[in-house]
N, C-alpha and C positions, 0 to 999 in steps of 0.2 A: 750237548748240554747235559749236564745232569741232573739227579733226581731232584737234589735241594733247588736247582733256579729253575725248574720247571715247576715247581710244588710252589715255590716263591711268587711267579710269574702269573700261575691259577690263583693262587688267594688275594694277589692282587688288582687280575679283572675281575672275580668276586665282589671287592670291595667297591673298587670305582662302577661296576653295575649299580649297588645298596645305594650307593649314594647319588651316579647320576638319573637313575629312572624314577626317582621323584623331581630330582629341577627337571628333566628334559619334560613330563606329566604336568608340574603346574606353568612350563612354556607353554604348553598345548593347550591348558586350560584356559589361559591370559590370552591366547591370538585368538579366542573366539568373539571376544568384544574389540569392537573400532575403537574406544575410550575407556578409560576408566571409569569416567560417571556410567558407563552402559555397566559396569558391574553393582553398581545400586538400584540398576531398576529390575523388580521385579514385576512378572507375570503370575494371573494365578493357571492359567491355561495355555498351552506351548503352542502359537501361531507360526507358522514356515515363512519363514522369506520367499515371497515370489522368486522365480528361477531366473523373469528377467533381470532383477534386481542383481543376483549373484554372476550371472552369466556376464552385468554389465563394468562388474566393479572386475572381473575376472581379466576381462578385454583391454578396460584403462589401467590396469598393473601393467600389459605389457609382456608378462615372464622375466620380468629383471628379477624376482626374487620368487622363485616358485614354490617353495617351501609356505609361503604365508595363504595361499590359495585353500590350502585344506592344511589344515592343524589335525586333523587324523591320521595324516601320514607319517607326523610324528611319534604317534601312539602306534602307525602300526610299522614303523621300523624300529621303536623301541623292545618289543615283546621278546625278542632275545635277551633282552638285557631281560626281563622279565624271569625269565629262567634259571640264568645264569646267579640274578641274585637268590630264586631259592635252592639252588645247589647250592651257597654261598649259608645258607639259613639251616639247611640238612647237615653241612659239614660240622657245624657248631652245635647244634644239637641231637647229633645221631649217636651220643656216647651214655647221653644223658637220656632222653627218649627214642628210640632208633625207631618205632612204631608209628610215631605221631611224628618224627621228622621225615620217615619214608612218606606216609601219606599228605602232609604237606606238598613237598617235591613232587610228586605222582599228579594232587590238582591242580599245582601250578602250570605244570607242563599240559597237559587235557586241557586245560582254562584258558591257556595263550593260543593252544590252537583252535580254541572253539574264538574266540575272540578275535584271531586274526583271520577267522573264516568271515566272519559277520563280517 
């Protein structure tokens, strides 16, 4: 390979990161409600689901679809892409501010590992 379709081949998982670690983020966001209507109801104080509750709907899924069990695991297989897009945000702006796009990149990368540590 050479330099131009390897140079090609990076700006273009660049891009498709920019663009799918927000859809993949608001999937994750959308599986935490059973309905839609549960997206209009608000709380003013964050009450837990019982564990039996979760443990039970866990068991009638089955594992036909294990991805829907926890929607974290799509935030936390996502966090590469997390990276990858602000390498993807440094390359564009490190001509223009090299200082403020290094330190960008720098808490990007500190920020997904501290995040994919929690």
């Amino acid at each position: 390979m050479n330099e131009t379709s390897v140079d090609r081949f990076i700006r273009r998982a660049q891009a498709l990161a920019l663009v799918g670690l927000p859809l993949l983020w608001m999937l994750m966001f959308a599986l935490h409600f059973r309905a839609l209507g549960d997206f209009f109801v608000f709380h003013e104080r964050y009450v837990p689901r019982p564990a039996a509750d979760t443990v039970t709907r866990l068991i009638e899924a089955r594992n036909l679809w294990p991805m829907i069990h926890d929607p974290h695991l799509i935030g936390y297989l996502t966090l590469p892409l997390l990276v990858l897009g602000a390498f993807g945000l440094y390359r564009i702006g490190r001509h223009i501010r090299p200082g403020i796009a290094s330190l960008g990149v720098s808490l990007t990368a500190m920020g997904s590992i501290y995040l994919g540590g929690l």
